[in-house]
C-alpha positions as CSV (number, residue, x, y, z in Angstrom):
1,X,0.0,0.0,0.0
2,X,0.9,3.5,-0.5
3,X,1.9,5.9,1.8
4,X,-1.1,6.7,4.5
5,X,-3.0,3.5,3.8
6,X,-2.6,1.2,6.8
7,X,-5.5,-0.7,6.2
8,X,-6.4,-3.9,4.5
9,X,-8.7,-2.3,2.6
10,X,-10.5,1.2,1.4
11,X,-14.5,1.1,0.9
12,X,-15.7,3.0,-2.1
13,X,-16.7,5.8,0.0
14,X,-13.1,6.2,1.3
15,X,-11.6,5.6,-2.2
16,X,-13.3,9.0,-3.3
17,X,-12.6,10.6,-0.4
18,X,-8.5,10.2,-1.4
19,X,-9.0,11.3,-4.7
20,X,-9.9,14.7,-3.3
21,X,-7.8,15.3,-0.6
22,X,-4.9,17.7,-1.3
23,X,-1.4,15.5,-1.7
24,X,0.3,17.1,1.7
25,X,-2.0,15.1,4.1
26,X,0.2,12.2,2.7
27,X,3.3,13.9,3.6
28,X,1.8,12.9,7.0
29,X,1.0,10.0,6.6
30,X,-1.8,10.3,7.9
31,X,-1.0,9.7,11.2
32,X,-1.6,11.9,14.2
33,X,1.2,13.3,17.0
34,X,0.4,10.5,18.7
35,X,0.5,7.8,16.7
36,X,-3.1,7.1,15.9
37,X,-4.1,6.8,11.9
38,X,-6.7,9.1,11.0
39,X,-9.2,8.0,8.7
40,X,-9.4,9.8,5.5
41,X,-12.7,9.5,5.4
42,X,-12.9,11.0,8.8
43,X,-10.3,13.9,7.3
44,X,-12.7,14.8,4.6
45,X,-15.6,14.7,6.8
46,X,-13.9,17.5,9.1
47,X,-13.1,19.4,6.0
48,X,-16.7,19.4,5.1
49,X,-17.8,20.5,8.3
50,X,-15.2,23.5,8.5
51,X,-16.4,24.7,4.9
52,X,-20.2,24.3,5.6
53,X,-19.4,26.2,9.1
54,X,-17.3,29.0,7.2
55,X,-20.1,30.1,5.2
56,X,-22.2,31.2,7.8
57,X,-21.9,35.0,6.8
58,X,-24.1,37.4,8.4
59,X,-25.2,39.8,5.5
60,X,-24.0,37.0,3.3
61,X,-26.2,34.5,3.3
62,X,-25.4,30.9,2.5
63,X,-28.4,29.7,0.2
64,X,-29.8,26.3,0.7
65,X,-32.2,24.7,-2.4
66,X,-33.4,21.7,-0.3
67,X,-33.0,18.4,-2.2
68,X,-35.1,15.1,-1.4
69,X,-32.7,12.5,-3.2
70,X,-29.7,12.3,-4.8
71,X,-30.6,13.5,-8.2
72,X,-32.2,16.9,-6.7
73,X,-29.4,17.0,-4.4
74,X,-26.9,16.7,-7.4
75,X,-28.9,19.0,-9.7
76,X,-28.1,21.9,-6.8
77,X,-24.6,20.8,-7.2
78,X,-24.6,21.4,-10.7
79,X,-26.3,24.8,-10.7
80,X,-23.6,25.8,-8.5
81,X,-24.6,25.8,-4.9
82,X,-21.9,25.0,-2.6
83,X,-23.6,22.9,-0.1
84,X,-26.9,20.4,0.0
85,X,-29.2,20.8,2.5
86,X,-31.9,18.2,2.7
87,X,-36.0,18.4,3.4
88,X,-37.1,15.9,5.8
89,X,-40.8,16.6,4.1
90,X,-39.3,16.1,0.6
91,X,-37.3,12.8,2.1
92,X,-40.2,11.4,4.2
93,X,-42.6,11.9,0.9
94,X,-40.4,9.8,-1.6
95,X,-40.2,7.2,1.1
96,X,-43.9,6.8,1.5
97,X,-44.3,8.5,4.6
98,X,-45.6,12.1,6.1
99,X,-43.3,14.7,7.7
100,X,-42.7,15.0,10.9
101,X,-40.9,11.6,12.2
102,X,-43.7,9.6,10.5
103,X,-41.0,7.9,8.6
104,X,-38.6,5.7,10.2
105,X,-35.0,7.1,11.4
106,X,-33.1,4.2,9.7
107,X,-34.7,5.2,6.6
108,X,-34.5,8.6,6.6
109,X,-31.0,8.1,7.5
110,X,-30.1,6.0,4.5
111,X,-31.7,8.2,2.4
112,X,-29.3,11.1,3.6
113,X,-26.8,8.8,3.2
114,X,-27.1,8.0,-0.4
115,X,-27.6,11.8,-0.6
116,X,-24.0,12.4,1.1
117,X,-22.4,9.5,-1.7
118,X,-24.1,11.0,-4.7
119,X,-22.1,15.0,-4.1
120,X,-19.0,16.4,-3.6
121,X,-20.1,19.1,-1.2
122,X,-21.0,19.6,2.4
123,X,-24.4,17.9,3.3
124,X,-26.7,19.0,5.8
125,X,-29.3,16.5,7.3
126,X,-32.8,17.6,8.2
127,X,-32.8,15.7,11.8
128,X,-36.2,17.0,12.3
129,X,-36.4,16.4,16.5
130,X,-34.1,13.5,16.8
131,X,-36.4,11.1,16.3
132,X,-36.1,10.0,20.1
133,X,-32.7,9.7,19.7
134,X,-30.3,10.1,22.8
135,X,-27.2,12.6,21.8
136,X,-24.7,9.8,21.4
137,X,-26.9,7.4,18.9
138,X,-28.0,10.7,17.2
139,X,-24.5,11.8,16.4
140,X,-23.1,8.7,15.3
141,X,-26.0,8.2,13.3
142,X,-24.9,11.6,11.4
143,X,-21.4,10.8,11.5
144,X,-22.3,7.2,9.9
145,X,-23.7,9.1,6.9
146,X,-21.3,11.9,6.3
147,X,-23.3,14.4,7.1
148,X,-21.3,18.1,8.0
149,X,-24.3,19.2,9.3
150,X,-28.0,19.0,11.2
151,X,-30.9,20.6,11.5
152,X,-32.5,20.2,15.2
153,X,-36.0,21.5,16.0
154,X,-37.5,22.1,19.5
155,X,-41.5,20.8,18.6
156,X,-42.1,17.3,20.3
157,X,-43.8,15.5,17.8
158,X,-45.8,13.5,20.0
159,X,-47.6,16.0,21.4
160,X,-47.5,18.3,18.8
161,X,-46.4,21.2,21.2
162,X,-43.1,23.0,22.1
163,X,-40.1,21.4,24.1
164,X,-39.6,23.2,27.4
165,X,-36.6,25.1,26.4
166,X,-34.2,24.2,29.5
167,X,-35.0,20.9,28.4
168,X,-34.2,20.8,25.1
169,X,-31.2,23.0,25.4
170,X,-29.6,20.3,27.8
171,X,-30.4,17.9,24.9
172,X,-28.4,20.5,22.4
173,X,-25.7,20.6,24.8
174,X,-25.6,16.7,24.7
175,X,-25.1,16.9,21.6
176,X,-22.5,18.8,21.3
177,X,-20.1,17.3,23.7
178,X,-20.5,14.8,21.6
179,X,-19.0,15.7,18.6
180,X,-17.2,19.6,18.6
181,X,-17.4,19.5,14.9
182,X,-21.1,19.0,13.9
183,X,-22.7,22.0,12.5
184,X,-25.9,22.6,14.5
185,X,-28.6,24.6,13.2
186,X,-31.0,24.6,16.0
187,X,-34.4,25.3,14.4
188,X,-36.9,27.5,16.8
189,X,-40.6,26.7,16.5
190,X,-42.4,29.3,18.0
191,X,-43.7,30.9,15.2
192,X,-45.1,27.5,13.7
193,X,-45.9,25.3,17.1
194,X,-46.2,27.9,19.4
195,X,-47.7,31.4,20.0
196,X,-45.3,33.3,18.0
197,X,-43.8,35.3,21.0
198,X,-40.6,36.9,19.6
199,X,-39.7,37.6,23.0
200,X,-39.3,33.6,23.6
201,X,-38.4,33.3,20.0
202,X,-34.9,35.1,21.2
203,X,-34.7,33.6,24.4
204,X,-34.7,30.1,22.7
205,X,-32.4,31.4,20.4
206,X,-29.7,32.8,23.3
207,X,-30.3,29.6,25.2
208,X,-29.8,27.0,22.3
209,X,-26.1,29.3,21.3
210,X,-25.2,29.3,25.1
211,X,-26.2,25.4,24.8
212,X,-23.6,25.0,21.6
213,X,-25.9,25.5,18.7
214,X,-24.1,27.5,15.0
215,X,-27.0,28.7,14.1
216,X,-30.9,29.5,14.8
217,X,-33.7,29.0,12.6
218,X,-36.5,31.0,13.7
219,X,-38.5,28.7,10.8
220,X,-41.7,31.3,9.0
221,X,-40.7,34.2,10.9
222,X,-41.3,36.8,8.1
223,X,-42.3,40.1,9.6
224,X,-39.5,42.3,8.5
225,X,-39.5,44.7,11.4
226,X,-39.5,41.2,13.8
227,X,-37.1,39.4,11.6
228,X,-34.9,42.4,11.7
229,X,-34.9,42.6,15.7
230,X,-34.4,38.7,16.1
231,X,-31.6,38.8,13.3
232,X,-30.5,42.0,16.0
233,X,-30.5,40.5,19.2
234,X,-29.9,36.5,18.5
235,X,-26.5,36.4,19.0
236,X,-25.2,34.1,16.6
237,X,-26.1,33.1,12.9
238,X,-30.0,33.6,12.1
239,X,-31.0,31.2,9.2
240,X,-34.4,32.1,7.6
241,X,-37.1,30.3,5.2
242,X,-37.1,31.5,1.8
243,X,-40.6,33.2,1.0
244,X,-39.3,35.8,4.0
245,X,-37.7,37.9,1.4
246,X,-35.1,38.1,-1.5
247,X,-31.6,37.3,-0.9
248,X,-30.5,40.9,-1.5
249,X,-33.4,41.8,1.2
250,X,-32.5,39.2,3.7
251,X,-28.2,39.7,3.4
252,X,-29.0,43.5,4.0
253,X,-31.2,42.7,7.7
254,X,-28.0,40.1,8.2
255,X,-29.2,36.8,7.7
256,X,-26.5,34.4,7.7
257,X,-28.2,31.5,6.2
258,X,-31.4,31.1,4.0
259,X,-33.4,27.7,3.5
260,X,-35.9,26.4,0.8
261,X,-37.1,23.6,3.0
262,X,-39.7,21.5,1.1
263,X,-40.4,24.7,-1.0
264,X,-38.7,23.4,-4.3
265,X,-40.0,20.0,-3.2
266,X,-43.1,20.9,-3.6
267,X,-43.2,23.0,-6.5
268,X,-41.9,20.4,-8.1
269,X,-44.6,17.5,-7.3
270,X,-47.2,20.6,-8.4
271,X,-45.1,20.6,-11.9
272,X,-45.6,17.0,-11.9
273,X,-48.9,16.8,-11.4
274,X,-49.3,19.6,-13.9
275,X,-47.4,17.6,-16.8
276,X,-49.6,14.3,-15.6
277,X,-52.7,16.3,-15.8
278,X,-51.4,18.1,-19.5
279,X,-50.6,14.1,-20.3
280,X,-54.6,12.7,-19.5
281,X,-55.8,15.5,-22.2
């Protein structure tokens, strides 16, 4: 074997990993100071995760075009988009299954893995609430799949209400010292599950940083005088949904990051239906 490859043997995954990792790392050998061999696949993971993490930009907002599968998730690749976020409605769909942990987590989780295989780019996984997860199984979970990032979101599905937030920000935390690296977009439901309180809005939001979140989706917040105070007073990274405003609009109140969730998703299956409906006469 060459240099750096200690192993018996290199999955497919890991084979295409090498191919894009710059030559010094071999001058390494890929071997820590201590003597431990670090994956490459583990290498090009953390690389992922420090790119999708860089390009959190207040005022310049990363753009997410949520794909489903891997052939939406490489069109976005091709168009020019830099990283993949997916839409746990769009995934749960294909698979047969409503939104909102309907769908099975070892499904949903391959499907993001064959998402991860299929691009080139950082991946962000649509976690939706866990799925009942505890931290560890959660992150490994993630890990397994290549995913650089996560969405998180503070609505228990089971009783269709909000988390108690010094509850769920202990789970955030959990999940964090876990892995350092993971990029944590912590989503805040108030304006969808609950009562639309900006006031509680922002205290989720300084309470789920505190608790080691990267970012904070304040998910159909689209007032622009409230989305300007939150974007304000969050203090961190405020990702928004799409229909809140342009991107020109939204980089000028200092958004960081802006999502499509199952907006494309959707439009699409409308298209669809359109050119099935065109199709019957």
């Amino acid at each position: 074997m060459g240099i750096g490859h200690r192993r018996e043997r290199v999955d497919e995954d890991e084979a295409l990993a090498v191919v894009e990792l710059p030559l010094q790392l071999f001058a390494r050998d890929l071997v820590e100071p201590r003597g431990h061999v670090v994956s490459v696949r583990a290498l090009d993971l953390a690389s992922r995760r420090e790119r999708l993490r860089s390009l959190h930009l207040p005022g310049k907002p990363l753009v997410l075009p949520n794909a489903w599968d891997a052939a939406s998730a490489r069109a976005v690749v091709a168009a020019g988009f830099p990283v993949v976020a997916t839409t746990s409605a769009g995934v749960a769909n294909a698979l047969g299954y409503d939104d909102h942990e309907d769908a099975p987590a070892e499904e949903m989780f391959a499907a993001a893995a064959r998402i991860v295989r299929a691009v080139d780019v950082p991946v962000t996984v649509d976690s939706e609430a866990g799925y009942g997860l505890e931290p560890a199984a959660l992150v490994a979970a993630l890990r397994d799949v290549g995913a650089a990032g996560c969405n998180l979101e503070d609505t228990d599905h089971e009783t269709k209400t909000l988390r108690e937030i010094d509850e769920h920000a202990a789970w955030l935390r959990r999940v964090r010292e876990q892995d350092e690296t993971l990029v944590i977009n912590a989503r805040i439901d108030v304006f969808l599950t609950g009562d639309g309180d900006l006031d509680e809005a922002l205290r989720r939001a300084h309470t789920y940083f505190h608790a080691g979140a990267d970012c904070v989706y304040p998910i159909t917040l689209s007032d622009r005088g409230a989305l300007q105070r939150f974007v304000t007073e969050a203090g961190g990274p405020v990702n928004v949904l799409a229909n809140a405003g342009s991107v020109a609009e939204l980089g000028e109140l200092g958004v960081a990051r802006i999502s499509h969730g199952a907006l494309l998703y959707r439009q699409t299956i409308e298209q669809f239906a359109r050119s099935l409906n065109a199709l019957s006469g």
